[in-house]
Every structure is written in structure tokens, then in C-alpha cells.
DRENKETI-566586 format. One record per residue: chain; residue number from 1; x, z, y of N, C-alpha, C in turn; residue in one letter. Coordinates in steps of 0.2 Angstrom, whole numbers, plus 5000, padded with zeros to 4 digits. Atoms other than C-alpha are relative to their C-alpha. Last residue first. Layout:
N
   chain   resi   n.east   n.up   n.north   ca.east   ca.up   ca.north   c.east   c.up   c.north   resn
       A    NUM        X      Z         Y         X       Z          Y        X      Z         Y      A
...
END
This chain:
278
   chain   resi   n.east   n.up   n.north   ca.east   ca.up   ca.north   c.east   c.up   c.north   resn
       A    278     5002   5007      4998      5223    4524       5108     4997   4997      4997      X
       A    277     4997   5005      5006      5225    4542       5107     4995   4992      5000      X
       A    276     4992   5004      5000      5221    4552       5123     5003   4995      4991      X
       A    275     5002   5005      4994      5202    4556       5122     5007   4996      5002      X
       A    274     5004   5006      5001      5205    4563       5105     4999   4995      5005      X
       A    273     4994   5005      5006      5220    4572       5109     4996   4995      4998      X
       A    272     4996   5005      4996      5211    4580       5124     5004   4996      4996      X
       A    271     5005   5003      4996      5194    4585       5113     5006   4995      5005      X
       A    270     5001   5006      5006      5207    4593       5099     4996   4997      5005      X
       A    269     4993   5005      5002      5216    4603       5114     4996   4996      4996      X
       A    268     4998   5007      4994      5198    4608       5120     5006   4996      4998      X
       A    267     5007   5004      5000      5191    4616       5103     5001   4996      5009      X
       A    266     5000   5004      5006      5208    4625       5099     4996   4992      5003      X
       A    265     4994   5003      4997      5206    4632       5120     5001   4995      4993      X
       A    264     5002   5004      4995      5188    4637       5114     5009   4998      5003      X
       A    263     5006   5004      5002      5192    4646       5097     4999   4992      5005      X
       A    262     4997   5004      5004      5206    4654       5104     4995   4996      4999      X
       A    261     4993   5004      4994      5198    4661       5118     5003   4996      4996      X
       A    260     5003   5006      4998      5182    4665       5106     5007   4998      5006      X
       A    259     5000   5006      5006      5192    4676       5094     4997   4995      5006      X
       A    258     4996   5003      4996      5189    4690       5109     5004   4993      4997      X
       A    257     5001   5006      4991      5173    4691       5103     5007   4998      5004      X
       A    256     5000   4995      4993      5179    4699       5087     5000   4996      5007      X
       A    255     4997   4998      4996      5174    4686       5070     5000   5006      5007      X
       A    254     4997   4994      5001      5160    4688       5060     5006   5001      5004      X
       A    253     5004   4996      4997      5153    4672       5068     5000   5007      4999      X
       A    252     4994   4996      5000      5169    4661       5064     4994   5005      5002      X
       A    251     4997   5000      5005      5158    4647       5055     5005   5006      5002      X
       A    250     5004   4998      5005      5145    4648       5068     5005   5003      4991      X
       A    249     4996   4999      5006      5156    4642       5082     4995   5008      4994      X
       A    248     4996   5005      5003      5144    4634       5092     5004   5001      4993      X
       A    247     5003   5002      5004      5134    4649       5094     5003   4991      4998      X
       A    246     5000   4994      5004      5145    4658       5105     4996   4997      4993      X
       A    245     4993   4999      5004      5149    4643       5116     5001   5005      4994      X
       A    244     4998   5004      5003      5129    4640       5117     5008   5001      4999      X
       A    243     5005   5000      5010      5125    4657       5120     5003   4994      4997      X
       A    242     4997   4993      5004      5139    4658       5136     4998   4997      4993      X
       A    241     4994   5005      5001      5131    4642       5143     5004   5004      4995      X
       A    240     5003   5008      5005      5115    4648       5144     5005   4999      4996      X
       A    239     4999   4997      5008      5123    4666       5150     4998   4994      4994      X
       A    238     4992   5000      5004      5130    4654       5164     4998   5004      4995      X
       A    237     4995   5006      5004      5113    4647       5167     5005   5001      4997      X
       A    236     4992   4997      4998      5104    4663       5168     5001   4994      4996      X
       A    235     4997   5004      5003      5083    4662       5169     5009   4999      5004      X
       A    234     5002   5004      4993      5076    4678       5166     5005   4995      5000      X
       A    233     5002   4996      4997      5073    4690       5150     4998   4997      5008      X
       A    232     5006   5001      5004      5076    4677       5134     4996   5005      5008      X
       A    231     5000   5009      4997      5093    4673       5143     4994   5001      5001      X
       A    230     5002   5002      4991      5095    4691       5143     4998   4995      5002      X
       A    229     5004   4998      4996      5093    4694       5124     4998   5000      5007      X
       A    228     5007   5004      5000      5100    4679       5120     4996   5004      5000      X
       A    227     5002   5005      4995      5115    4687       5126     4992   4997      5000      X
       A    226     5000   4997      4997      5115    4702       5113     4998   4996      5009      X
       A    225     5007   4996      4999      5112    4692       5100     4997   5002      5006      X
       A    224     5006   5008      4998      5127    4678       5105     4994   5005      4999      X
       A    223     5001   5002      4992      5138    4695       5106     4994   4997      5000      X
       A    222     5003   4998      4995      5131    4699       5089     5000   5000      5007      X
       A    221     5005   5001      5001      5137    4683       5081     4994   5003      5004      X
       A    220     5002   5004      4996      5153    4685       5089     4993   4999      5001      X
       A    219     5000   5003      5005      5157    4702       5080     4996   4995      5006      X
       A    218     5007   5002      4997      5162    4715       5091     4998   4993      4998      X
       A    217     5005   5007      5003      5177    4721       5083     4993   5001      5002      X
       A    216     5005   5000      4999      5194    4728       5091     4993   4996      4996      X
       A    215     5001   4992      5004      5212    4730       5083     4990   5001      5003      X
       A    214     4998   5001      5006      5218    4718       5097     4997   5005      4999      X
       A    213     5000   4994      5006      5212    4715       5115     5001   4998      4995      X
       A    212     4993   4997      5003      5215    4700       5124     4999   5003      4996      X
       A    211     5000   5005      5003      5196    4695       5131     5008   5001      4994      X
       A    210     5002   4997      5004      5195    4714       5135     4999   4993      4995      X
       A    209     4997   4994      5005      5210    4715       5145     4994   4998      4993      X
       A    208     4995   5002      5004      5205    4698       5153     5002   5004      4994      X
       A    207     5004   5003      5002      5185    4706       5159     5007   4996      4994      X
       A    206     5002   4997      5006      5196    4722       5166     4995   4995      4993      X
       A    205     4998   4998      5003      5208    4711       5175     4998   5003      4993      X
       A    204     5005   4999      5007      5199    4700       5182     5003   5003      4996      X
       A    203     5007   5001      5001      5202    4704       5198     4998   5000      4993      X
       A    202     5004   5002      4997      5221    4703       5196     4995   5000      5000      X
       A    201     5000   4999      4993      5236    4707       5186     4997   4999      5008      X
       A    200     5001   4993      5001      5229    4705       5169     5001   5006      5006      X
       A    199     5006   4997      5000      5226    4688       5173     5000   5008      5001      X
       A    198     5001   5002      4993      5243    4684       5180     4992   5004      5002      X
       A    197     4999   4997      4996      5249    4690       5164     4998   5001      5007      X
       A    196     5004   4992      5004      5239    4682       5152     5005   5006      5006      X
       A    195     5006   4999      4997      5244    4666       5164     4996   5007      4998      X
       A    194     5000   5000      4993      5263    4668       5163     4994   4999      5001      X
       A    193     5001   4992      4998      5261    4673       5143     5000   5000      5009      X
       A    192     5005   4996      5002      5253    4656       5140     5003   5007      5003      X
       A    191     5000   4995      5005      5264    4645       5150     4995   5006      4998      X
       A    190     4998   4992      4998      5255    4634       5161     5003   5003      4994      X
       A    189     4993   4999      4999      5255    4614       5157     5001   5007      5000      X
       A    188     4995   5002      4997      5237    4610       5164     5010   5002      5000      X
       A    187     5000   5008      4997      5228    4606       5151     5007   4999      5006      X
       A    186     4994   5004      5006      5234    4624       5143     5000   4994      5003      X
       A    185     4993   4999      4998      5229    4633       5160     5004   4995      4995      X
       A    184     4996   5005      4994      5213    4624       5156     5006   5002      5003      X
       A    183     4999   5007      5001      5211    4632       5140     5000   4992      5007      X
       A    182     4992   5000      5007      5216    4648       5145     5000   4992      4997      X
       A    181     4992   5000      4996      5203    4648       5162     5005   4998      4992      X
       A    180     4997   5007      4997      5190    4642       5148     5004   4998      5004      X
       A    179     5001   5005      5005      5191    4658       5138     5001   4993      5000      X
       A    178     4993   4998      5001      5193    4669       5152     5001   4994      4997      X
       A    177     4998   5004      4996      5174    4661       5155     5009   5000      5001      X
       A    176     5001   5008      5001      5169    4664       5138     5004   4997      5008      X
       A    175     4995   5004      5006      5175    4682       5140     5001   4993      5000      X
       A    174     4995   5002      4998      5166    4684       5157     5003   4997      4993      X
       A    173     5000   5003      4995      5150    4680       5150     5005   4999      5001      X
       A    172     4999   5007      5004      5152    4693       5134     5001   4992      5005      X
       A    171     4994   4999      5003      5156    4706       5148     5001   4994      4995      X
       A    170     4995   5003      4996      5142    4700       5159     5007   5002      4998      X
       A    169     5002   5007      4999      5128    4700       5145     5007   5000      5004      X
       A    168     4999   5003      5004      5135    4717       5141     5000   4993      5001      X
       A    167     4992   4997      5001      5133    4727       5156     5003   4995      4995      X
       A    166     4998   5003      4993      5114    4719       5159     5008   5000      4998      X
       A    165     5002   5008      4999      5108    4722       5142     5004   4997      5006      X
       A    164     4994   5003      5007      5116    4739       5140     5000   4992      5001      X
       A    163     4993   5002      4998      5108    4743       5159     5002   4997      4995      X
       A    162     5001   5006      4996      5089    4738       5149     5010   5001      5004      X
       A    161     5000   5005      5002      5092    4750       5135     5001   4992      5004      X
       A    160     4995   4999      5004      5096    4764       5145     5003   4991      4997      X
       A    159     4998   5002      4994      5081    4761       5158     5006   4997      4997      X
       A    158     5002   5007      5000      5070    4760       5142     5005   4999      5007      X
       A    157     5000   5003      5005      5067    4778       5145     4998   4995      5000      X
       A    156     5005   5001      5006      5068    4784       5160     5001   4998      4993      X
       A    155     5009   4997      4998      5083    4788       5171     4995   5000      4995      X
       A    154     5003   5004      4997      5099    4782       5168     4995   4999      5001      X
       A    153     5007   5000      4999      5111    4796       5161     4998   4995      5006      X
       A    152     5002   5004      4993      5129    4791       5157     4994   5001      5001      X
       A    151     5005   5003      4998      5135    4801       5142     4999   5001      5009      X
       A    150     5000   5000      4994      5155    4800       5137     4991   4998      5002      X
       A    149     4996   5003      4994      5157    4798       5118     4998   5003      5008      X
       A    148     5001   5008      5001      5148    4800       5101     5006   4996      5005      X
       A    147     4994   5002      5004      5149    4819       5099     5005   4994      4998      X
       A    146     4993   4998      4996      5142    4822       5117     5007   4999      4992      X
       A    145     4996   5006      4996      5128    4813       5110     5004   4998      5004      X
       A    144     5000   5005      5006      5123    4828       5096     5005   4991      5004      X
       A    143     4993   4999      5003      5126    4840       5109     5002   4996      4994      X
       A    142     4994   5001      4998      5115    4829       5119     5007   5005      4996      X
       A    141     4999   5003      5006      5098    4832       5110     5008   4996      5002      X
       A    140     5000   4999      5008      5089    4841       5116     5005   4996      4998      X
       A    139     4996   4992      4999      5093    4836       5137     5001   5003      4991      X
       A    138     4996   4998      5002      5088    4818       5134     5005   5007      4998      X
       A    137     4999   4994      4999      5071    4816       5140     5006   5002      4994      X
       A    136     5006   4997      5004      5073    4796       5142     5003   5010      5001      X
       A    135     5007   5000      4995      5086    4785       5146     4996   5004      4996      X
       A    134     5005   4996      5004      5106    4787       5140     4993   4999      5005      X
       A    133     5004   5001      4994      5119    4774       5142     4995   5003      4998      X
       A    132     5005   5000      5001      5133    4781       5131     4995   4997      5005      X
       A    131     5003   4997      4998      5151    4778       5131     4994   4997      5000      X
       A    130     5005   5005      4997      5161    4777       5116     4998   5003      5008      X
       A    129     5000   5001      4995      5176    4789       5114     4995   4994      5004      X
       A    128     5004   4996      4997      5172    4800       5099     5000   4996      5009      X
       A    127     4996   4995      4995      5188    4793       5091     4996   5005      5005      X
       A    126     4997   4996      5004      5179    4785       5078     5002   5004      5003      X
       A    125     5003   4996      5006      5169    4776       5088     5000   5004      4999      X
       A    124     5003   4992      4996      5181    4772       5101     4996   5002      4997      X
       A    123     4993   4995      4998      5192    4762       5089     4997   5005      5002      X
       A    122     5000   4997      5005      5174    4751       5083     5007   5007      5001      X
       A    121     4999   5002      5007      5171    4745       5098     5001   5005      4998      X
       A    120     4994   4998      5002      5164    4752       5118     5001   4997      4990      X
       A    119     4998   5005      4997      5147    4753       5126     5007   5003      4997      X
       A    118     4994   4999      4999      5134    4761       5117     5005   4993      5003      X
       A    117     4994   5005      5003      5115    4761       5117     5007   5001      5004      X
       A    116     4993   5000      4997      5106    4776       5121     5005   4997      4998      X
       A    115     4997   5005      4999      5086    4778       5122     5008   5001      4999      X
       A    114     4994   5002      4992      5078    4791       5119     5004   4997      4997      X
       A    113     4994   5004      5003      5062    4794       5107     5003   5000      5009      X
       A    112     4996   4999      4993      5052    4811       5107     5003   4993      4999      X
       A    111     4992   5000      5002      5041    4814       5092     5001   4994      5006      X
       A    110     4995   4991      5003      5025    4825       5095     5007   4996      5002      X
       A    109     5000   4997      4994      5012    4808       5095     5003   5008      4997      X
       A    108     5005   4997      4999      5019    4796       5081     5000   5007      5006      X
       A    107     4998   4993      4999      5030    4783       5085     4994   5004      5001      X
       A    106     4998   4997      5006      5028    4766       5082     4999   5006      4999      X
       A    105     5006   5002      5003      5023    4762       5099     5000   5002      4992      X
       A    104     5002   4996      4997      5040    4767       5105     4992   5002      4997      X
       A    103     4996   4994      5003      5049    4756       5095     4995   5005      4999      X
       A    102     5002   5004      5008      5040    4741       5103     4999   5007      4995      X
       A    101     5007   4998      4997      5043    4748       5121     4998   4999      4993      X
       A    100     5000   4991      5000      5061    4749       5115     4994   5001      4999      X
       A     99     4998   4997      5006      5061    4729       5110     4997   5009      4998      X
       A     98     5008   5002      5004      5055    4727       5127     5000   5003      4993      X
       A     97     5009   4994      4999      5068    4739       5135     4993   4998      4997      X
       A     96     5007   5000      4995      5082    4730       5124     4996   5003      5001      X
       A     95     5005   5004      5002      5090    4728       5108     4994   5001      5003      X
       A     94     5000   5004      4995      5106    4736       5105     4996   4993      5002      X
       A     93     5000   5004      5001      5106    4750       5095     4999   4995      5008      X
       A     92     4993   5003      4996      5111    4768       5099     5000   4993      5000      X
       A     91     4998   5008      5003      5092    4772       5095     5005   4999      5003      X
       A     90     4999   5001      4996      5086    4793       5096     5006   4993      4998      X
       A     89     4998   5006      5002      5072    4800       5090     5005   4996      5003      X
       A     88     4998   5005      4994      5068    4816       5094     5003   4995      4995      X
       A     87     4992   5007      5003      5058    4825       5080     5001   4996      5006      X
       A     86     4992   4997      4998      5047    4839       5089     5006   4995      4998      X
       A     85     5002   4997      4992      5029    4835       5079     5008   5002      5002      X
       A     84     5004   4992      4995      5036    4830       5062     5000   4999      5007      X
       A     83     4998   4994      4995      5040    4813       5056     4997   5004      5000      X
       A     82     4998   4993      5004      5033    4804       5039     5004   5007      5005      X
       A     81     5007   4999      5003      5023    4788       5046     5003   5007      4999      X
       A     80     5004   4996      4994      5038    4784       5057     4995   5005      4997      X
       A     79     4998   4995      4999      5051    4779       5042     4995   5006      5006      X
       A     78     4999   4999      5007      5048    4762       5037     4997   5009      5000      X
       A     77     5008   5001      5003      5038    4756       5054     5003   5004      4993      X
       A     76     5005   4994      4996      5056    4763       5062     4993   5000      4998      X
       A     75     4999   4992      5004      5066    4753       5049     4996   5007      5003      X
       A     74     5002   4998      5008      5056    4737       5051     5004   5006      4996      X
       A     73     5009   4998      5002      5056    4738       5070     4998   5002      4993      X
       A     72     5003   4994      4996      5077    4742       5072     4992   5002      5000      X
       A     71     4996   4995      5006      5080    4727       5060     4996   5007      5001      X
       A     70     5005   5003      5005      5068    4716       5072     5003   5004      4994      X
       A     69     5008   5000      4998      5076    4720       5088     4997   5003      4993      X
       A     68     5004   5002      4995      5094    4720       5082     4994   5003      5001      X
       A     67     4995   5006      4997      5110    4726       5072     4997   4996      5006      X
       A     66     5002   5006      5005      5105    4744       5067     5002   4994      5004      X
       A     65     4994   5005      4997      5112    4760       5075     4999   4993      4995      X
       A     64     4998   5007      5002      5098    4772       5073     5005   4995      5003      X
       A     63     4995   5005      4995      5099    4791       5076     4999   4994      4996      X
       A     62     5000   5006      5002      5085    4804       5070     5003   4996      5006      X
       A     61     4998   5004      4996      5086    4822       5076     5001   4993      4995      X
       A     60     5004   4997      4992      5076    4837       5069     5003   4993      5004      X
       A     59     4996   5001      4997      5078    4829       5050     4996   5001      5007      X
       A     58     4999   4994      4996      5068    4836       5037     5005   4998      5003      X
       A     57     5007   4997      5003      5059    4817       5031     5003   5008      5001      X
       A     56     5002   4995      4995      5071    4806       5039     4996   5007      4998      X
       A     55     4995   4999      4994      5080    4799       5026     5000   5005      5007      X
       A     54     4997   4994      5005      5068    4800       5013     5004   5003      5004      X
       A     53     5005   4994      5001      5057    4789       5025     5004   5005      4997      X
       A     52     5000   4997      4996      5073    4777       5025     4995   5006      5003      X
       A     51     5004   5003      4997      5074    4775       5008     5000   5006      5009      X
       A     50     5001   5006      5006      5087    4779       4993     4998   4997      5006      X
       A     49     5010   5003      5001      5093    4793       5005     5002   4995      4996      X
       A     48     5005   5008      4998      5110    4799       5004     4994   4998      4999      X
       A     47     5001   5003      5007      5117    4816       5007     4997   4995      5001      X
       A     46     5008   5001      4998      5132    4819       5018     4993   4998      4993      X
       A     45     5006   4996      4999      5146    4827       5011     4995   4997      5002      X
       A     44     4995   4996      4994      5164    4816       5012     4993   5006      5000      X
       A     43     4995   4998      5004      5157    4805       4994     5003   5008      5005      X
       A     42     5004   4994      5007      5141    4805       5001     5006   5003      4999      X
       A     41     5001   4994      4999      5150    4796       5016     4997   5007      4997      X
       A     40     4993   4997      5001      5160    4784       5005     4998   5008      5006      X
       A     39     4995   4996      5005      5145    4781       4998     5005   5004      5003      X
       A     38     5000   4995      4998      5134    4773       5014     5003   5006      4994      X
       A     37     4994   4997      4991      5142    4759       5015     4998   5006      5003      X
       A     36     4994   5000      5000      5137    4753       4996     5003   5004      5005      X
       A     35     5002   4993      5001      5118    4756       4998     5009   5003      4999      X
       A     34     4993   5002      5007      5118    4741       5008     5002   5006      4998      X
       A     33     5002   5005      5004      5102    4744       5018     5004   4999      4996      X
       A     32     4997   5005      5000      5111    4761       5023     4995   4994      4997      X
       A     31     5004   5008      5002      5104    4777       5025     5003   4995      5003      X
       A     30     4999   5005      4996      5111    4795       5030     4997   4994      4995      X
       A     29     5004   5004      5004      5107    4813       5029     5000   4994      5002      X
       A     28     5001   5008      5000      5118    4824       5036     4997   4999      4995      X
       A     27     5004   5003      5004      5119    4842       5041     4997   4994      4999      X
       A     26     5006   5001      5001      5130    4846       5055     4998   4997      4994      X
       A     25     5004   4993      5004      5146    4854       5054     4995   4999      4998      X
       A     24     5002   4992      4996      5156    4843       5067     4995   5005      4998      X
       A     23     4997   4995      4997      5162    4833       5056     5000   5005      5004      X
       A     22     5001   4998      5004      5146    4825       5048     5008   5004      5002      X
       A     21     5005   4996      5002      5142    4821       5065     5001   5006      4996      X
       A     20     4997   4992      4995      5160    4813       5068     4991   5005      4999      X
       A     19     4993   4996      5006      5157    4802       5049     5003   5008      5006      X
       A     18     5003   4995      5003      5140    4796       5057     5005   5006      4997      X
       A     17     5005   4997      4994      5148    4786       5072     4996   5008      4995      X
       A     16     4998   4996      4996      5160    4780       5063     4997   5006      5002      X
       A     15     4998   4997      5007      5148    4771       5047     5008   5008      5007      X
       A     14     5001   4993      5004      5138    4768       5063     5003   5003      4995      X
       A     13     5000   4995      4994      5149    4755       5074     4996   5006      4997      X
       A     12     4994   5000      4996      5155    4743       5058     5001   5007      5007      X
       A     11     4996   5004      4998      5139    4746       5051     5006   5002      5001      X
       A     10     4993   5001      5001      5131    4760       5043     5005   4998      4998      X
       A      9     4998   5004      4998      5112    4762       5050     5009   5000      4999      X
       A      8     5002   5005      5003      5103    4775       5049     5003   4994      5002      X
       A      7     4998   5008      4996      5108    4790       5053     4999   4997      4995      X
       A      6     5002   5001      5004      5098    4810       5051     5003   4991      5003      X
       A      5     4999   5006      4998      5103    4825       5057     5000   4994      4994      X
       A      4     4998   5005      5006      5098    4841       5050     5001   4994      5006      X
       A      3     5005   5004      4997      5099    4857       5065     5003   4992      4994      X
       A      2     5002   4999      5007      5110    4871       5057     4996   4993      5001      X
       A      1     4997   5003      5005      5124    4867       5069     4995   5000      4994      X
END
């Protein structure tokens, strides 16, 4: 418990993520680009950096939760120059085994990076119930990522990063495709709750539950991130197709991915109204 910890990044998934650390006794020191969303955690005990070197600079474990690839680089270039020998580094972000390698390269020789982006919203967060895809020599540093949620080890590092990308892409996918089942049940007459039912009783149960969901936020914009990381990896028509419906609606991009069912059934009835008016 004496060991500093040190997070960056607090979003929607890190202002969570850092508040169970600061629970469990540990010594915090956190950093926000928006200097606002990390107060309410000063306010709860932790201290807050101005800058992310400040941030790290007697921390035994560095956590980042940042939005992309290119966030992820410009805070690790900020902050690398001033590690110690021993510091484990360890990215819950979601930003691929290339991106990682990137990371990696950064890092001064002593300090350890592991991989371990999360699966699961803002609910499971809080509640400690994310779970983890861990790569690299993660053994150090697991009572810190036992705090987070459920860890999944998968081998090397970079391994982590790369299932998240896999796991994800097919969950954002299916949604879009749920998305389309509802709006061709609308075409064809079905009542709504006899098709959400039908769904949830069947194959596709767990891809429906999560197009449904309530009280969840995974913000469209980053789905469309998170895909265009696969597209960008090998070639995937249906995640093709995914990006473009995710990026269509740009105006609702903060939205929770499961916004897009509405969104696309809204964006078909106006398409069959236009084609039927005389």
C-alpha cells in the first residue's frame, strides 16, 4: 500500500478507475488534460499534477487511460524522459499492438510496460467489475489490476492490446447489425418488444443485450475509433460498413453505442417515407 501510483487520464473510464485505487489506500497522483476532472479527486485525497512528468516522477506504477493512439504517444513522450529504473508502465487504453510498439519505444531502458486494455462501461468501472486483457510481465503489478476488475492474461505484450481490438471490433459490428435487424423488423410490421424479445432469447443474445443496454457509455465516436483501428489492420467489409454507420451520425458522437439502433431504424423510416410519398 505504500507503493505511489500514478493515472492519467480521467475520462468517463479513468475518473472511476482511479477513485478505486485511491480506495484501496494507495497513494495517488493523478493528471487530466482538463484540469477540472481531476479536482474532485484532489478534493477525495489524491494529488494532482499540473503536467504529466510531475505526474509520474515518484510513481512505482503508471496507469494510462487516454482516448487514442496519438493521446497515448503525446502523454508517454511527455512523461518518459523522467522515469526510474523499475517503473512498470501500464496502458488500459485502447489503441492497438502497433500503437503499443510505439509506446514501447518511448520508454526508457529499466521500465517495464504492460499492456491491459478493458472490456466493460462506465457501471463496471466503478464497481471494480471491468475485465482486463493483460500482455506482458504482469505479475508486479496485478494487485493494482485486481483492483480494476477480472484479469485475463494473454501472453506477451502487445498480445493484450491486439485481442481488445479483435473483441471490440465484433461487439461494435454486431450492434450495427442488431441495429439493422430492428429497423427491418420496423419495415416489416413486427412489434418492437416481440422482436427485443426474441432477440434476447437466441444466439444473439449477448451482442442484443448490449445493443439495449441502459445506464451504459461508450461513446459512438470511440466505437468508430476503435474500428478504424481494425479496418486500418486487414481488410473487413462489415467493420467497413460498421465505420461508415458510426460515422454518419456525427452530430450524436458522444452518444452510447447503443444510441445507434435508434439512430439507424430513425434513418430508415425517414428513407421509406421519402420513397413512398408521391
Amino acid at each position: 500500500m505504500n507503493k505511489r501510483i500514478a493515472f492519467l487520464g480521467l475520462g468517463a473510464m479513468g475518473a472511476p478507475m482511479a477513485r478505486r485505487v485511491l480506495a484501496a489506500g494507495h497513494p495517488l497522483t493523478v493528471w487530466n488534460r482538463s484540469p477540472d476532472r481531476a479536482a474532485p479527486l484532489g478534493a477525495a485525497g489524491a494529488l494532482v499534477a499540473d503536467t504529466p512528468a510531475d505526474a509520474v516522477r515518484d510513481a512505482h506504477v503508471v496507469v494510462t487511460m487516454l482516448a487514442d493512439p496519438a493521446a497515448v504517444r503525446d502523454v508517454v513522450a511527455a512523461f518518459a524522459p523522467v522515469l526510474r529504473p523499475g517503473t512498470h508502465v501500464v496502458d488500459t487504453s485502447t489503441i492497438g499492438p502497433y500503437a503499443l510498439r510505439d509506446i514501447a519505444d518511448l520508454l526508457p531502458e529499466g521500465v517495464t510496460l504492460i499492456d491491459a486494455p478493458v472490456m466493460g462501461s462506465v457501471d463496471r468501472a466503478a464497481a471494480g467489475e471491468l475485465t482486463l486483457l493483460v500482455g506482458g510481465d504482469a505479475d508486479p503489478v496485478l494487485p493494482v489490476l485486481d483492483l480494476f476488475g477480472a484479469v485475463t492474461r494473454t501472453g506477451p505484450m502487445g498480445s493484450a492490446a491486439a485481442l481488445k481490438i479483435v473483441l471490440i471490433n465484433a461487439v461494435v459490428t454486431g450492434v450495427a447489425v442488431i441495429a439493422e435487424a430492428m429497423a427491418l423488423a420496423d419495415a416489416m410490421g413486427l412489434p418492437d418488444t416481440t422482436v427485443r424479445a426474441a432477440m434476447v432469447n437466441s444466439p444473439l443474445a449477448g451482442i442484443a443485450g448490449r445493443a439495449f443496454a441502459q445506464g451504459v457509455h461508450y461513446p459512438i465516436r470511440l466505437a468508430a475509433k476503435d474500428v478504424a483501428l481494425a479496418v486500418a489492420t486487414t481488410a473487413m467489409p462489415l467493420a467497413l460498413a460498421a465505420h461508415e454507420r458510426l460515422t454518419a451520425f456525427s452530430r450524436d458522437s458522444e452518444r452510447d453505442l447503443g444510441h445507434l439502433v435508434e439512430l439507424v431504424r430513425e434513418s430508415a423510416s425517414l428513407k421509406t417515407a421519402s420513397h413512398s410519398a408521391p
